[in-house]
N, CA, C and O of each residue as an XYZ file, in Angstrom:
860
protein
N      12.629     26.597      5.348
C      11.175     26.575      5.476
C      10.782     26.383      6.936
O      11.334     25.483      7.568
N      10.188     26.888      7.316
C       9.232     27.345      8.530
C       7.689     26.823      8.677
O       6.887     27.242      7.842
N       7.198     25.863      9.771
C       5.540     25.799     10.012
C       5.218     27.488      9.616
O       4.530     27.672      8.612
N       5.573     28.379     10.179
C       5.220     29.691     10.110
C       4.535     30.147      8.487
O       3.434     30.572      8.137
N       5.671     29.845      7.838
C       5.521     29.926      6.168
C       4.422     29.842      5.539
O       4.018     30.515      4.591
N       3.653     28.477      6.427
C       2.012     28.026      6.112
C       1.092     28.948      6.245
O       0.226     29.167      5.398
N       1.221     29.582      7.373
C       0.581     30.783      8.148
C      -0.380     30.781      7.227
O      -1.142     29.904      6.819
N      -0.131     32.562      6.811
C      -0.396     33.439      5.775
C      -1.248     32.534      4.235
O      -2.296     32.966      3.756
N      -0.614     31.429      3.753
C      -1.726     31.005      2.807
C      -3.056     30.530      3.416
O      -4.167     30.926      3.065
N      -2.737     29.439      4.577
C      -3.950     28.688      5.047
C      -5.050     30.097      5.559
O      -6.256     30.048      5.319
N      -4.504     31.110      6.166
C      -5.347     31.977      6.261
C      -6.024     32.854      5.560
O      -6.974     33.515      5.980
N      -5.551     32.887      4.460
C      -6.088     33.808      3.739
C      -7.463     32.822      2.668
O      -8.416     33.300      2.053
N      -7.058     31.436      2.800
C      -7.631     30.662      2.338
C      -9.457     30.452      3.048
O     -10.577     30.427      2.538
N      -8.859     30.326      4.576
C      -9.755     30.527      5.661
C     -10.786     31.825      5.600
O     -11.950     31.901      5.993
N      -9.902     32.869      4.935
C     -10.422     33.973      5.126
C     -11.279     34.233      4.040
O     -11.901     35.293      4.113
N     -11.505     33.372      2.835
C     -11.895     33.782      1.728
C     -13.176     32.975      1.918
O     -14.097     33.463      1.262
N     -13.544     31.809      2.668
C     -14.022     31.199      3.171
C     -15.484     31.924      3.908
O     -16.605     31.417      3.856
N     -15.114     33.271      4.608
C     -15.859     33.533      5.721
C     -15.191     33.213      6.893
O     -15.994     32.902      7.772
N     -14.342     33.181      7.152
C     -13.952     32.819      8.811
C     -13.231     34.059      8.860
O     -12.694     34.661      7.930
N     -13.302     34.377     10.168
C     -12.462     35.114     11.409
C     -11.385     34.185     11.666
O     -11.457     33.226     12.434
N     -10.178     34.596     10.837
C      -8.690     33.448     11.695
C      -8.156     33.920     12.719
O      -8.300     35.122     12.941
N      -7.434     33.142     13.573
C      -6.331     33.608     14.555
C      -5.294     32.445     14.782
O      -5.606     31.256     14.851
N      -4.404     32.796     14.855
C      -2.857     31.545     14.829
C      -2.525     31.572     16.636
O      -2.389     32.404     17.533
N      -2.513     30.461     16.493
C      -1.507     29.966     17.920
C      -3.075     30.107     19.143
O      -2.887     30.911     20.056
N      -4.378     29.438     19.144
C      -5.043     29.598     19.990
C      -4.878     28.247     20.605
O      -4.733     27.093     20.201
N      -4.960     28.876     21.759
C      -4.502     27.547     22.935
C      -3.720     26.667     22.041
O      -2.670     27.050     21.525
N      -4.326     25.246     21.815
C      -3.447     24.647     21.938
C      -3.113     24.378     20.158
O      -2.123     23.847     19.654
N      -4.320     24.955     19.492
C      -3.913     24.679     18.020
C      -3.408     25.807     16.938
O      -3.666     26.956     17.295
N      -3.080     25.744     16.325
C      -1.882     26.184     15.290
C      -3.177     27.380     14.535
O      -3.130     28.606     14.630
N      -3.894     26.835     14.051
C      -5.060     27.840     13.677
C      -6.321     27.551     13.781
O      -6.663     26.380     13.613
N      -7.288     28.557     14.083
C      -8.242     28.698     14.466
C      -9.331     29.311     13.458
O      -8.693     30.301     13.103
N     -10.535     29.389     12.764
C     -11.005     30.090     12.005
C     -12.444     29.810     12.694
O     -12.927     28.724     13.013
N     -13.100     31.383     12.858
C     -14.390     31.174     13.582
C     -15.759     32.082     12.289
O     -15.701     33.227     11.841
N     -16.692     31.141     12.070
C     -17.296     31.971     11.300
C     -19.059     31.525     12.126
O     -19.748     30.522     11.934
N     -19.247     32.384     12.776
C     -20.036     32.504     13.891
C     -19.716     31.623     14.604
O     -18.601     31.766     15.105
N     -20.520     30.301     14.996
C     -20.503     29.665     16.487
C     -19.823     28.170     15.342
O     -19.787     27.052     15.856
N     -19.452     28.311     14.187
C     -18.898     27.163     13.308
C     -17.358     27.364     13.686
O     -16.909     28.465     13.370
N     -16.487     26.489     14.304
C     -15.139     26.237     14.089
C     -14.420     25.484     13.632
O     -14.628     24.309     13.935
N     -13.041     25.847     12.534
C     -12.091     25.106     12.043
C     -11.150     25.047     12.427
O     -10.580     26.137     12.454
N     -10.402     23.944     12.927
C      -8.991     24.081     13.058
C      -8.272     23.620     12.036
O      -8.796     23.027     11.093
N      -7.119     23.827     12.120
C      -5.838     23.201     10.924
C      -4.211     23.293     11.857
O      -3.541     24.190     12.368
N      -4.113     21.898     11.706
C      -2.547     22.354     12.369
C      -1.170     21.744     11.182
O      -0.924     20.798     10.434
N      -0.691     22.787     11.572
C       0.748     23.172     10.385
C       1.810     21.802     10.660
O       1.969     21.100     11.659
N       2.281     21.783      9.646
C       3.823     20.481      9.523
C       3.897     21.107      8.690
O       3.099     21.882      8.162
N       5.091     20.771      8.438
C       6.349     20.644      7.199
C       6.113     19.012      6.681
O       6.306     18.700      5.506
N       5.667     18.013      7.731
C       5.192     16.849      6.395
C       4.475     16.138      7.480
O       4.173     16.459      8.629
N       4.269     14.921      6.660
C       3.208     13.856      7.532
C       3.842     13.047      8.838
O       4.996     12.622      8.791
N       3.440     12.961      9.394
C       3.969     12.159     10.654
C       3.112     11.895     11.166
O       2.113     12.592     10.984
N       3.028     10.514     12.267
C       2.344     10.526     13.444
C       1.622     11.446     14.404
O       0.457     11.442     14.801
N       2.756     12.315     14.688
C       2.444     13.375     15.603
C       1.415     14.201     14.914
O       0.573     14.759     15.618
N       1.390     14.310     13.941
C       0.616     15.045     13.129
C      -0.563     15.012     13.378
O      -1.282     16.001     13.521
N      -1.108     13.124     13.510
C      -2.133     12.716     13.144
C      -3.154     12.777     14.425
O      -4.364     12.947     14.572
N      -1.793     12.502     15.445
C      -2.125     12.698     16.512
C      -2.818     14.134     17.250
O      -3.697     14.199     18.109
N      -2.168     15.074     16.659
C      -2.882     16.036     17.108
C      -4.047     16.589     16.544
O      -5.018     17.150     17.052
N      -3.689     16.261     15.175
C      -5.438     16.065     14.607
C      -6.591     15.408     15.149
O      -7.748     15.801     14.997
N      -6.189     14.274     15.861
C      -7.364     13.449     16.752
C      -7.503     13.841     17.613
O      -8.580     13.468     18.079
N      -6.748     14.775     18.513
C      -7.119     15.305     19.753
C      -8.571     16.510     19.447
O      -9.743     16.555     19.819
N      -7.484     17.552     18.380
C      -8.401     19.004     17.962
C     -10.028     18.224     17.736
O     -11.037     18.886     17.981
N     -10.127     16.840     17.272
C     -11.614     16.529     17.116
C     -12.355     16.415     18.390
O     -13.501     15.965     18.355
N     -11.846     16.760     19.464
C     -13.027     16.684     20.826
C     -13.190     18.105     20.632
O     -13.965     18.488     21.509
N     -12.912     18.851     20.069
C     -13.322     20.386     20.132
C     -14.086     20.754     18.785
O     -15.094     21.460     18.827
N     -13.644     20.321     17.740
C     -15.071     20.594     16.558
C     -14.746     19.301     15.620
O     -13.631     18.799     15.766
N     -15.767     18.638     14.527
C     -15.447     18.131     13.356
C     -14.601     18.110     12.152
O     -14.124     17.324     11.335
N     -14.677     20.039     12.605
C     -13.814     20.535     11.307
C     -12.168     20.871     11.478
O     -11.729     21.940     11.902
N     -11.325     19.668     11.033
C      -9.884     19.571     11.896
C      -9.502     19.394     10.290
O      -9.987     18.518      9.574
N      -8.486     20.447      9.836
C      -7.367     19.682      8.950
C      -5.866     19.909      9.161
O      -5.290     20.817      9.759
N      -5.340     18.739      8.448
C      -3.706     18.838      8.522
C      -3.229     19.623      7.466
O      -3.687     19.346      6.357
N      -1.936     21.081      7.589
C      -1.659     21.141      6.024
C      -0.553     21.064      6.269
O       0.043     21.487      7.260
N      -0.048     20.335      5.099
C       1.237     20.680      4.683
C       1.882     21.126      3.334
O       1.298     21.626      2.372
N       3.075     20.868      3.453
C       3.037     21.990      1.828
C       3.185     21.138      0.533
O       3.445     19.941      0.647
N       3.082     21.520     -0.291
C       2.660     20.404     -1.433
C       3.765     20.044     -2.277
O       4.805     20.693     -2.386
N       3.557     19.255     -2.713
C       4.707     18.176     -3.320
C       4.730     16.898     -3.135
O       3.673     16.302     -2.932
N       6.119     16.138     -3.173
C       6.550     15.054     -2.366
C       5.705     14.123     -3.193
O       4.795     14.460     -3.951
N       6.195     12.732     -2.907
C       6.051     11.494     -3.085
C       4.515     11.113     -3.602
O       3.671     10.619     -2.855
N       4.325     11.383     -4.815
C       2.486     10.942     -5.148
C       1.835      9.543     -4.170
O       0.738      9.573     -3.612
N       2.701      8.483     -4.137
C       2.046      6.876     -3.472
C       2.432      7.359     -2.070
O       1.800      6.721     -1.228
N       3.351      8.375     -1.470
C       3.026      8.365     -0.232
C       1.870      9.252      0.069
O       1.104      8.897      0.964
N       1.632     10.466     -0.631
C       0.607     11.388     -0.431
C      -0.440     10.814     -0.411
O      -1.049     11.023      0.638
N      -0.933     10.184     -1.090
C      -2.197      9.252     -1.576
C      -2.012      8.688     -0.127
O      -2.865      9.235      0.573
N      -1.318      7.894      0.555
C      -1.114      6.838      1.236
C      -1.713      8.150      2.723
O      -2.845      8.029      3.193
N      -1.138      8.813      3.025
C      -1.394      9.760      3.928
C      -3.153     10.524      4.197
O      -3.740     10.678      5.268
N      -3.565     10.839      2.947
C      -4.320     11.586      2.851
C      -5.593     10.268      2.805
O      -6.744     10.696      2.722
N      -5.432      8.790      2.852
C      -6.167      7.833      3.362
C      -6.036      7.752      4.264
O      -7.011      7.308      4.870
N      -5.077      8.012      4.908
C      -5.237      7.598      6.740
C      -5.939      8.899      7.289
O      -6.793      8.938      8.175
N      -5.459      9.851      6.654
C      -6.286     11.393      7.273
C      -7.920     11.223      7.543
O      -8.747     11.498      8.412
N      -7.870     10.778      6.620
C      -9.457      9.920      5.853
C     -10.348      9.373      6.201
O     -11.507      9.769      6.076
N      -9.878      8.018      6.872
C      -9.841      7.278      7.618
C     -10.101      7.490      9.457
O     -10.645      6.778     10.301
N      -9.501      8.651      9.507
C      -9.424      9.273     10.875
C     -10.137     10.296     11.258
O     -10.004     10.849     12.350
N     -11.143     10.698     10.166
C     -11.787     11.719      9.577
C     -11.327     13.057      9.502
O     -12.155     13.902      9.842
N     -10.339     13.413      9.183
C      -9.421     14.329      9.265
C      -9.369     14.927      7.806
O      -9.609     14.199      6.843
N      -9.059     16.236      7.656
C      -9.314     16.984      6.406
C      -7.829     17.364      5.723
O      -7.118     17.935      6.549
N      -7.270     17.209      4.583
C      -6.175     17.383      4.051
C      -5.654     18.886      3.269
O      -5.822     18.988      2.054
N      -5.417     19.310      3.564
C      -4.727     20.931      2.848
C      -3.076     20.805      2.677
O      -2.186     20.670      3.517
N      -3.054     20.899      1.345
C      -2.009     21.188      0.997
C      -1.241     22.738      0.356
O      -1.741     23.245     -0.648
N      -0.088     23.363      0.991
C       0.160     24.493      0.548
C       1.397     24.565     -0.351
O       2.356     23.893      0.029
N       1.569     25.459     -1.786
C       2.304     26.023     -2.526
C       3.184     26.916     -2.069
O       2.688     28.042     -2.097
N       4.376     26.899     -1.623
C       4.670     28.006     -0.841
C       5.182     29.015     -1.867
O       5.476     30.130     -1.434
N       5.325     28.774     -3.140
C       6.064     29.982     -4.111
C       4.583     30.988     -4.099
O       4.557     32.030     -3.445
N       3.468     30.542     -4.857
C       2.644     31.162     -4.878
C       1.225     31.393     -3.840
O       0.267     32.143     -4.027
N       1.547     30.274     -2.486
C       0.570     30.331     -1.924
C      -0.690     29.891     -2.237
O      -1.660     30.146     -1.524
N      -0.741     29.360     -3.075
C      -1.910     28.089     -3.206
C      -2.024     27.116     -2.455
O      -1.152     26.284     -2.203
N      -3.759     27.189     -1.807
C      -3.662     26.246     -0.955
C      -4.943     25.119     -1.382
O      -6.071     25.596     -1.505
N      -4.786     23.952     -1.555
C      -5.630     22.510     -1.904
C      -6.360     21.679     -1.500
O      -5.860     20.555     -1.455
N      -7.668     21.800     -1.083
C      -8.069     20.185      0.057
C      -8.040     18.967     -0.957
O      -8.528     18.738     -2.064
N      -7.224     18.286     -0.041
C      -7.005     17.085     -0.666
C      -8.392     16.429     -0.448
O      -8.987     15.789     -1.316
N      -8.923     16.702      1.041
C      -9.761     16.030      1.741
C     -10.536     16.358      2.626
O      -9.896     16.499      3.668
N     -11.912     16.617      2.807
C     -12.722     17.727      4.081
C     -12.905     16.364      4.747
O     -13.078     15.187      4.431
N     -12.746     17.318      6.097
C     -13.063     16.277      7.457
C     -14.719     15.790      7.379
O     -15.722     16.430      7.061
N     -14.577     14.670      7.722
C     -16.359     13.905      8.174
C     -15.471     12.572      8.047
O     -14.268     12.335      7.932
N     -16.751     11.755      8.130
C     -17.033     10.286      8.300
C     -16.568      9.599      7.251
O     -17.065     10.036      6.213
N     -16.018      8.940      7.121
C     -15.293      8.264      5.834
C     -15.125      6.674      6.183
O     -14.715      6.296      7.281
N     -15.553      5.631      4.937
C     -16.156      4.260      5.124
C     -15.284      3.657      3.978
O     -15.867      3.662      2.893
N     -13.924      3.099      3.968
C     -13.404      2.715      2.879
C     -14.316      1.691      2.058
O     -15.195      1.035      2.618
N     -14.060      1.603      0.757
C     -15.035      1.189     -0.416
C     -14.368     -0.461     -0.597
O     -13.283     -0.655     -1.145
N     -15.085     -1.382     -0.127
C     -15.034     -2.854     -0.189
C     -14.809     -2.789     -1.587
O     -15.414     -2.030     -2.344
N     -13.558     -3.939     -2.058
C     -13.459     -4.631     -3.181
C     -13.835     -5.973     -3.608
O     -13.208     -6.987     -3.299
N     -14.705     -5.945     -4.208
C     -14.436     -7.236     -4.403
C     -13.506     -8.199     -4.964
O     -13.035     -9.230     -4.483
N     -13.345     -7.633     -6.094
C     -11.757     -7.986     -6.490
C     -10.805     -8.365     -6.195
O     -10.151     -9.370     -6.471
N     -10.613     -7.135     -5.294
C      -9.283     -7.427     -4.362
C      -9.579     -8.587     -3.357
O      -8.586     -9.311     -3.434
N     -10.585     -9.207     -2.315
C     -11.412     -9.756     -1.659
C     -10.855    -10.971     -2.523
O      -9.750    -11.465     -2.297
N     -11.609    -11.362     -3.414
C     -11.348    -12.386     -4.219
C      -9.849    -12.907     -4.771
O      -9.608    -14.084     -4.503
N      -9.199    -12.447     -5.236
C      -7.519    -12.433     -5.382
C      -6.505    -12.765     -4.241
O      -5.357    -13.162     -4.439
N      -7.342    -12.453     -2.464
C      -6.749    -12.745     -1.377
C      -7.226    -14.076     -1.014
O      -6.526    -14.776     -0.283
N      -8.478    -14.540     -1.502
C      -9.181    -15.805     -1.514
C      -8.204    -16.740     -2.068
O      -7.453    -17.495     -1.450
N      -8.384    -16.502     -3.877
C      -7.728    -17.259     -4.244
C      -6.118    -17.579     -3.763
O      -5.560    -18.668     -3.892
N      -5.689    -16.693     -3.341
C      -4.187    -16.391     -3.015
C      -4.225    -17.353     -1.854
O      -3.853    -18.469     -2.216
N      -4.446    -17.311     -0.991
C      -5.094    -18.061      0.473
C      -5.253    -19.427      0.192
O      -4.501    -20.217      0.764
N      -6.136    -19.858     -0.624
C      -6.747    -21.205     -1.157
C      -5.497    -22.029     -1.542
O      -5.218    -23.193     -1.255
N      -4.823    -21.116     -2.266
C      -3.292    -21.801     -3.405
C      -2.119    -22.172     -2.431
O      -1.401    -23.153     -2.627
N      -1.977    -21.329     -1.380
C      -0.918    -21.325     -0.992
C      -1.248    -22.561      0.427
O      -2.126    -22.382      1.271
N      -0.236    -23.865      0.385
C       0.044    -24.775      1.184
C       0.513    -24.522      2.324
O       1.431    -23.755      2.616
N      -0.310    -25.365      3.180
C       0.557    -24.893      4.605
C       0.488    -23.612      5.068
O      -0.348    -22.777      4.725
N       1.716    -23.410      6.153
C       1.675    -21.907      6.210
C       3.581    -21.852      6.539
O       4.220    -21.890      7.590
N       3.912    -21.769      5.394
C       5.226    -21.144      5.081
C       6.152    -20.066      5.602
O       7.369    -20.132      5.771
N       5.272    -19.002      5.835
C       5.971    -17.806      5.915
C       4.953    -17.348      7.311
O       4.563    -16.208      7.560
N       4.677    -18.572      8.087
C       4.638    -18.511      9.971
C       5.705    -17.659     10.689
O       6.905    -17.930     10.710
N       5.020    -16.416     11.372
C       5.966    -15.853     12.296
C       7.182    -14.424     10.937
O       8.125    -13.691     11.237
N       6.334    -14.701      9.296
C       7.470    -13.706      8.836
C       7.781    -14.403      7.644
O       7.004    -15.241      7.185
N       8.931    -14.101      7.074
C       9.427    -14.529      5.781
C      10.156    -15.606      5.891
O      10.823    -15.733      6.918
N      10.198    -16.518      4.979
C      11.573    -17.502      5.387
C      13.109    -17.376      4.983
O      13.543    -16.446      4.304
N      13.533    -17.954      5.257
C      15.529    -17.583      5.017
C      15.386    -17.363      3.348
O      16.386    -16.809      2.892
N      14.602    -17.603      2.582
C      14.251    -16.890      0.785
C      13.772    -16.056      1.176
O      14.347    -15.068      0.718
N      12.743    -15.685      2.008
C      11.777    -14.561      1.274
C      10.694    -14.764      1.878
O      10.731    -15.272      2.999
N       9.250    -14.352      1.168
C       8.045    -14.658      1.023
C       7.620    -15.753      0.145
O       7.398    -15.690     -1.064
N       7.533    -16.854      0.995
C       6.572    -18.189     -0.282
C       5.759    -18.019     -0.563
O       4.902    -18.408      0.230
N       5.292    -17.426     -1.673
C       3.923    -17.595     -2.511
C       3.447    -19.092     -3.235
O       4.138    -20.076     -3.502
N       2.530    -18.935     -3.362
C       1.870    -20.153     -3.785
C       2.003    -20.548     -5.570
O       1.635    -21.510     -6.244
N       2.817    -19.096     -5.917
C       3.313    -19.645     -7.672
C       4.522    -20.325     -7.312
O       4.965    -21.305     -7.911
N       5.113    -19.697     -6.176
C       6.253    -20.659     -6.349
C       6.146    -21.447     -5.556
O       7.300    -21.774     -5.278
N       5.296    -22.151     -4.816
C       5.411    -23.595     -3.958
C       5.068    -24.470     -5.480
O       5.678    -25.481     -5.829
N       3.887    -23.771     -6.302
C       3.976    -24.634     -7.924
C       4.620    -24.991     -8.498
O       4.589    -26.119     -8.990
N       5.752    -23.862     -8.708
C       6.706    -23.883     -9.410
C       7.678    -24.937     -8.965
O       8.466    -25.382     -9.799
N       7.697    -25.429     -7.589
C       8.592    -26.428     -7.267
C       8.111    -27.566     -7.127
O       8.829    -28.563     -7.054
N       6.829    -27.606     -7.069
C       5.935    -28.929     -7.500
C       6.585    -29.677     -8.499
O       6.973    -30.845     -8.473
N       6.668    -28.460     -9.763
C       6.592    -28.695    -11.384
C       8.254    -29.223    -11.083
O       8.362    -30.420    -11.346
N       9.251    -28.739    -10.708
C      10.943    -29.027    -10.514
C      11.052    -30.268     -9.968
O      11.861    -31.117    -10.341
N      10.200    -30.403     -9.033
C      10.223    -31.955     -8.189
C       9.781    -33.274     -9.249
O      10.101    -34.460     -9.169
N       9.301    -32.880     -9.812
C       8.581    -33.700    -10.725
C       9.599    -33.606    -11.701
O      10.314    -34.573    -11.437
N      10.079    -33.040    -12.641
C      10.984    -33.041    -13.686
C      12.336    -33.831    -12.935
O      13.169    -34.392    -13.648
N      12.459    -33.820    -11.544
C      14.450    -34.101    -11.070
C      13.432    -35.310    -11.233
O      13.173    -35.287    -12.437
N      12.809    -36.220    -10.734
C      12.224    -37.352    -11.061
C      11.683    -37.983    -12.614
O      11.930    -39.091    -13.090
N      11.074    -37.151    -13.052
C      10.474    -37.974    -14.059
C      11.514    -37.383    -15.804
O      11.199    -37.628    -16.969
N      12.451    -36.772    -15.400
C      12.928    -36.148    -16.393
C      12.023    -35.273    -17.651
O      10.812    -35.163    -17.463
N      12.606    -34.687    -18.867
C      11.902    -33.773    -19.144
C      10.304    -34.537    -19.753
O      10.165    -35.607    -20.346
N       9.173    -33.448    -19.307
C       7.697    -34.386    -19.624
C       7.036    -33.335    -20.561
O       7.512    -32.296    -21.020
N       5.940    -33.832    -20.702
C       5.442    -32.752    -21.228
C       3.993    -32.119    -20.386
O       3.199    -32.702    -19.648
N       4.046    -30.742    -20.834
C       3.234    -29.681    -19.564
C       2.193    -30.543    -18.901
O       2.116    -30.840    -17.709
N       1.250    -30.957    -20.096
C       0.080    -31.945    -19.618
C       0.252    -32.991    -18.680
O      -0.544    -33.236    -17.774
N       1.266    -33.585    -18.902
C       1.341    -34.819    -17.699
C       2.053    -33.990    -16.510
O       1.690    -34.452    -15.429
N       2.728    -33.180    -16.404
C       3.216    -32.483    -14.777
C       2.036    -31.736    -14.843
O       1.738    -31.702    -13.650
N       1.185    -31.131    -15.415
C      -0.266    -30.454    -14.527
C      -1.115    -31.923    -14.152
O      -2.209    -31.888    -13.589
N      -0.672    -32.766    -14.413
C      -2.036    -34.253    -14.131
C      -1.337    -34.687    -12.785
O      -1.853    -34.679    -11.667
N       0.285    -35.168    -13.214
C       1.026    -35.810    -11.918
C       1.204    -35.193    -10.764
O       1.160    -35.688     -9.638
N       1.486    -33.670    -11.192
C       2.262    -33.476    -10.061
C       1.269    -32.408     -9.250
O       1.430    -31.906     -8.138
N       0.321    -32.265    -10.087
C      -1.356    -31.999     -9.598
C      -1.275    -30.115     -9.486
O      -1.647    -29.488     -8.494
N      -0.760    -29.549    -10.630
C      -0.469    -28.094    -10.661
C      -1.024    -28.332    -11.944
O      -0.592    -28.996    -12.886
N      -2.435    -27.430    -11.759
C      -3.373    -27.615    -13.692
C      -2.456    -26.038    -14.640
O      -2.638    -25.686    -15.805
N      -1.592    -25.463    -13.681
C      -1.187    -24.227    -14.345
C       0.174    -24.787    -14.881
O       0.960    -24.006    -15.417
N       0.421    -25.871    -14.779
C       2.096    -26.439    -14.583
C       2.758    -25.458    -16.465
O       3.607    -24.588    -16.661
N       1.958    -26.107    -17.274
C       2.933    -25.608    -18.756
C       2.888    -24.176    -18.613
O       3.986    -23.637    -18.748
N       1.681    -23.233    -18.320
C       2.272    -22.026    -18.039
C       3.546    -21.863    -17.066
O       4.576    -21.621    -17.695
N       3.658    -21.921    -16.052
C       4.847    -21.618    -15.284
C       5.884    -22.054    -16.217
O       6.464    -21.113    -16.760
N       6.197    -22.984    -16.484
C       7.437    -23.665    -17.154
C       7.688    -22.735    -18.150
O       8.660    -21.989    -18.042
N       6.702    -22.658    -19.418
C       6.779    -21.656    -20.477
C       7.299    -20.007    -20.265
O       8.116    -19.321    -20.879
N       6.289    -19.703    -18.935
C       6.793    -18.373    -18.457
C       8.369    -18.602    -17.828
O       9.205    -17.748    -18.121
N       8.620    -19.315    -17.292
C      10.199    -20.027    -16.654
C      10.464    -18.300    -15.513
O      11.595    -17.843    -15.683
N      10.100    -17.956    -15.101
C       9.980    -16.434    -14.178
C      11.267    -16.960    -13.183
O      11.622    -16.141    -12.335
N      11.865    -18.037    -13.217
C      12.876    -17.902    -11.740
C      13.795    -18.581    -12.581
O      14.921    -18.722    -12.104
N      13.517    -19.199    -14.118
C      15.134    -19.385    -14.700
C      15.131    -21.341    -14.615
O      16.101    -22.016    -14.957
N      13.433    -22.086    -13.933
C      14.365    -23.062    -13.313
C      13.699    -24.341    -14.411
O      13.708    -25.563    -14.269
N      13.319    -23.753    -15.176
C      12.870    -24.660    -16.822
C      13.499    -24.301    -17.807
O      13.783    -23.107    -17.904
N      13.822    -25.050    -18.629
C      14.172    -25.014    -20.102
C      13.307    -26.144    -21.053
O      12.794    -27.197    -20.674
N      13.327    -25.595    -22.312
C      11.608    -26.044    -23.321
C      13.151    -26.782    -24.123
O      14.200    -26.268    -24.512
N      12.543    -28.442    -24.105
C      13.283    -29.444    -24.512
C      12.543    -29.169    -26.234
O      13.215    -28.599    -27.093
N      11.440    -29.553    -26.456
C      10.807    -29.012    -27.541
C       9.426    -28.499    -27.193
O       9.075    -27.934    -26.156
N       8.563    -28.872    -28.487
C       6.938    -27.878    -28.318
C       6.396    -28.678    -26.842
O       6.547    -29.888    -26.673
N       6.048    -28.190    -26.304
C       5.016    -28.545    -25.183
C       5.845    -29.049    -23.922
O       5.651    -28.963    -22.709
N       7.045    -29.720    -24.861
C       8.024    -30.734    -23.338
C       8.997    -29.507    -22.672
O       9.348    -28.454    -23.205
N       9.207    -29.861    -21.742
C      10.033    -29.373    -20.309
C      10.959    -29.719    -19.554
O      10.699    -30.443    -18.592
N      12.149    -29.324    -19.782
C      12.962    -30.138    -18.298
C      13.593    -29.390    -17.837
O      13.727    -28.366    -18.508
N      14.109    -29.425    -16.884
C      15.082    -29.034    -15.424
C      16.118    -28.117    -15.582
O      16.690    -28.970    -16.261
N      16.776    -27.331    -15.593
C      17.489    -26.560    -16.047
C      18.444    -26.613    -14.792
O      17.923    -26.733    -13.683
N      19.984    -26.521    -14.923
C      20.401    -25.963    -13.695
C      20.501    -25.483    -12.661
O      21.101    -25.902    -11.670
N      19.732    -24.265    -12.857
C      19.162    -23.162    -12.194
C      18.425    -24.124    -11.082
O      18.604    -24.237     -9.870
N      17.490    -24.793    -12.031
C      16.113    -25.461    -11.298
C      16.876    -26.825    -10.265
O      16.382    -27.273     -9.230
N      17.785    -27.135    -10.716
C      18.326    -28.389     -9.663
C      19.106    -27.689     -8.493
O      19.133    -28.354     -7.457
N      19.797    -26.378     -8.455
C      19.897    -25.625     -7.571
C      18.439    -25.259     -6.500
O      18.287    -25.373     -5.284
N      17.848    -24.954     -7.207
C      16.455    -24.777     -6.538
C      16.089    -25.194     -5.313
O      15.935    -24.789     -4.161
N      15.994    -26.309     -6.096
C      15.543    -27.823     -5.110
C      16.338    -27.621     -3.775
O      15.861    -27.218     -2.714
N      17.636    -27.975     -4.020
C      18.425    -27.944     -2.730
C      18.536    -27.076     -2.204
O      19.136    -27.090     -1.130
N      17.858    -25.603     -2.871
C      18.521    -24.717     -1.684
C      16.764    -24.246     -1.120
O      16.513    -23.650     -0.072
N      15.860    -24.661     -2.036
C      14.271    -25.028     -1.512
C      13.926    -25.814     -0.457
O      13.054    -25.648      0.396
N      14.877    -26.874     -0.650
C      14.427    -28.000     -0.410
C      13.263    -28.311      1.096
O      12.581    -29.316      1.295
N      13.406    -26.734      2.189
C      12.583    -26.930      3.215
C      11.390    -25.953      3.384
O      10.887    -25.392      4.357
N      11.109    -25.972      1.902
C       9.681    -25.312      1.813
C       8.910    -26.318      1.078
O       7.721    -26.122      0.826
């Protein structure tokens, strides 16, 4: 496969359009003129930087700039791409090369990503939960500390001490109101259910500790 390959669909695409095409003007890959209105589009074989880059340049010369490439590939990266295109106000075409079908993912203009609240809120709470700041400068020698599991070792610290309790008093003592869920869910192995409601320490979980022990 060949940039070349693109040619011939994006143009004929252009051409169905109303534009006058021409390939290889100055400095961009294609050109489509339909009176004093111009489009550019410049060719890859896939997404890259450079790509994006030359898409941001072609915008000091008109609005109407897209990237194509040929279609397929990775759905969460495509998606992921064709937001930054987006983002950059850059227009997305994708080409079929068996049959020459060509796709806007995305027409160039002004583009204002859509606030969540949701999401907004979930980084709040996430933020709020999580102690300290753990994972300063990166991950720690585990991982990423999240704030289920700084709980989760709340709830372990409390059981190597108070032996097995029940959920209600480690969400009161050890001041985690989610404590019997975690335990019940047991997600890292480090509880075992002594009976209904009670909890204690599991192996797993006294390993924990010590190899936790500096988070």
């Amino acid at each position: 496969m060949k940039e070349a390959d693109l040619y011939p669909p994006v143009k004929a695409y252009l051409q169905r359009q109303g534009y006058d095409v021409k390939g290889e003007v100055g400095a961009a890959d294609v050109v489509g003129r339909r009176g004093d209105d111009l489009v550019i589009v410049e060719l890859k074989l896939g997404f890259s930087l450079a790509l994006f880059h030359q898409g941001i340049d072609r915008l000091a010369v008109t609005e109407d700039v897209y990237v194509a490439v040929p279609a397929g590939g990775k759905t969460k990266a495509l998606r992921n791409n064709v937001k930054l295109a987006r983002r950059l106000g850059l227009g997305v075409l994708t080409v079929r090369l068996r049959d020459g079908f060509v796709e806007a993912l995305a027409d160039p203009g002004p583009y204002a990503a859509k606030r969540l609240k949701k999401k907004k809120t979930q980084l709040l709470r996430a933020f709020d939960r999580l102690e300290g700041d753990p994972n300063a400068g990166g991950a720690t020698r585990h991982g990423i500390v999240t704030g289920y599991r700084q709980d989760a070792l709340k709830c372990a610290r409390f059981l190597a001490v108070h032996g097995a309790s029940k959920g209600a008093k480690v969400a009161e003592w050890a001041e985690v109101p989610v404590a019997t869920r975690i335990m019940r869910e047991n997600h890292y192995g480090w509880f075992e259910k002594v009976e209904k409601g009670v909890y204690g320490l599991s192996t797993a979980g006294h390993t924990a500790l010590a190899d936790w022990g500096d988070v």
